[in-house]
N, C-alpha and C positions, 0 to 999 in steps of 0.2 A: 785366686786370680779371677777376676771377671771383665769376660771380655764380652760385650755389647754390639748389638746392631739398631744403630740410628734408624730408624725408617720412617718415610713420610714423602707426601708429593713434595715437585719443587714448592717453595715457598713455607714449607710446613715449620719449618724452624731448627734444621736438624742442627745445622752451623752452628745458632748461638747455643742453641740445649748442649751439644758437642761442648763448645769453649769453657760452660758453667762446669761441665763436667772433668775436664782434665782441672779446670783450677780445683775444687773441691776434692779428687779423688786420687788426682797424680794418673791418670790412664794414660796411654798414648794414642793418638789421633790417628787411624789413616784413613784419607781421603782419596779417591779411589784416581777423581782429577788432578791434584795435588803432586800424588805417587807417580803417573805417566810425566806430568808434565817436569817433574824434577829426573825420571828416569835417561826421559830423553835431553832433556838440557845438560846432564853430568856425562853425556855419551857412554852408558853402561851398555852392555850387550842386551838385559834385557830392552832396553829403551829404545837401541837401532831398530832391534826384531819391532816393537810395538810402534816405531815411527814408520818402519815400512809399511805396514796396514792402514794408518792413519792417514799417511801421505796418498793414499791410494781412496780415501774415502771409505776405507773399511771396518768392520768393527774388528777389536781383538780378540781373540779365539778363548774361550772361557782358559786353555788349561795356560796360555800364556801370562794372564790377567791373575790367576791363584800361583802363577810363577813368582810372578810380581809381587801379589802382596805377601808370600811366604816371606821373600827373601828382606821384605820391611818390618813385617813384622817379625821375623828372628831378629832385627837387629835393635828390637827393643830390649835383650837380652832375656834371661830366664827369672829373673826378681823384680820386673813388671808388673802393679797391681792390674792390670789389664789392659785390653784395646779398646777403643770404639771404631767401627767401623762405619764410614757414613759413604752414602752413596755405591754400597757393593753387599752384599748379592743385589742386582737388580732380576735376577732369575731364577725359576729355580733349581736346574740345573748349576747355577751358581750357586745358590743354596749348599745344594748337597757336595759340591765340591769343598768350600770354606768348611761345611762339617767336617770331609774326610781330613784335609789340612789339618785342622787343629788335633783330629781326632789324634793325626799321626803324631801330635807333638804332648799329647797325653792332658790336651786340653778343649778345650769347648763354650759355646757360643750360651753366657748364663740367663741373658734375658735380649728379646728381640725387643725395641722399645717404639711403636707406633705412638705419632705425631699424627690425630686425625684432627683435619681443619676445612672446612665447608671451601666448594670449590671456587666461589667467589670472594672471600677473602683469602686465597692462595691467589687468585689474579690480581686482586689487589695490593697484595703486597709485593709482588713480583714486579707491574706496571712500576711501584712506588721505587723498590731496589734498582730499577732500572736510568729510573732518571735523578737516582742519586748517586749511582757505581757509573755510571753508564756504559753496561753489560748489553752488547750487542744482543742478549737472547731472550733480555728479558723486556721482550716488548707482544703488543698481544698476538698479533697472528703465531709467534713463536710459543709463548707460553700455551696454548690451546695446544698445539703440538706435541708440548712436551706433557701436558697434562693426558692426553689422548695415549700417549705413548705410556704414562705412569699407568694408566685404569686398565689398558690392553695386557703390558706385560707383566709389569712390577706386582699390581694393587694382588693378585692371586701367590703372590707369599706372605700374606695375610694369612689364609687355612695354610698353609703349611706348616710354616712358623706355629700356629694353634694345635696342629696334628704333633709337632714337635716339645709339646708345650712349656714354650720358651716366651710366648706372644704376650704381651701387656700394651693394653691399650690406654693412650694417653689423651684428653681432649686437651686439642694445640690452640683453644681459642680463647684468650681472658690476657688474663694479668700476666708474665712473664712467671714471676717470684713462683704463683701458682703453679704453672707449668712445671717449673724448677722441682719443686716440692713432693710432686706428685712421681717425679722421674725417682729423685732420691729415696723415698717409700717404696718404689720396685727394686732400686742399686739394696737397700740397706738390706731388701727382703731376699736379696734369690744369695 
């Protein structure tokens, strides 16, 4: 089993690198967005508990959020070639909680997978996603935001992930196919 952490600012590509990868490897996906917003739509208990925060403008409380993804990911069952995890740990304290998680389940995080892409083609192609989806967030005063928010909190599980040495660094800037290529060479190797 190998279970994966997508990592990369917005815009880096984790989505599509993500989709290449369930199609080629059979993993299963969880999305950190995806997982609340379906939690709360099916009115699961964990979903009320994480809408009450939400509704409140608050964030959720790490051990709430590794609630969540526990009980998503166990229902991939036990003969899963793996997860990807995209958009979660963004900390690292989440970090080291997703460690203990898997740890408890006698499994583990085989390669952290960085998407590094120059910060001006992440606005760019954010601006671009924007006024094609048209995704309230991706517009520039917002992107700078969340870019600011990625370098402050997230970008320093970067060394940890490296202390953990689980880290592979990918350049997110060229040809797709490339990109693809260079992920699978880390999938085939760990």
């Amino acid at each position: 089993m190998k279970n994966i952490v997508i990592f990369g600012a917005p815009g880096s590509g984790k989505g599509t690198q993500s989709e290449l990868m369930i199609k080629k490897y059979g993993f299963g996906h969880i999305s950190t967005g995806d997982v609340l917003r379906n939690e709360i739509k099916n009115g699961t208990e964990l979903g009320k508990t994480a809408a009450s925060y939400i509704d409140k403008g608050q964030l959720i409380p790490d051990s709430l959020m590794i609630d969540i993804l526990a009980s998503v990911y166990d229902g991939f069952g036990a003969d899963h070639e793996g997860v990807i995890f995209d958009g979660f740990p963004r900390t690292i304290p989440q970090a080291e909680a997703l460690k203990t998680m898997l740890a408890e389940r006698g499994h583990n995080i085989a390669a952290m997978i960085e998407l590094d892409v120059p910060e001006d083609e992440l606005t760019a192609r954010l601006i671009n996603r924007g006024k094609q989806s048209g995704r309230s967030d991706d517009n520039e005063e917002t992107i700078k935001k969340r870019l600011d928010v990625y370098h402050n909190q997230t970008a320093p599980l970067i060394g940890w992930y490296k202390a953990d040495g689980t880290h592979h660094h990918i350049e997110g800037l060229g040809e797709l196919d490339r990109i693809f290529a260079d992920i699978c060479e880390v999938i085939d190797r760990v």
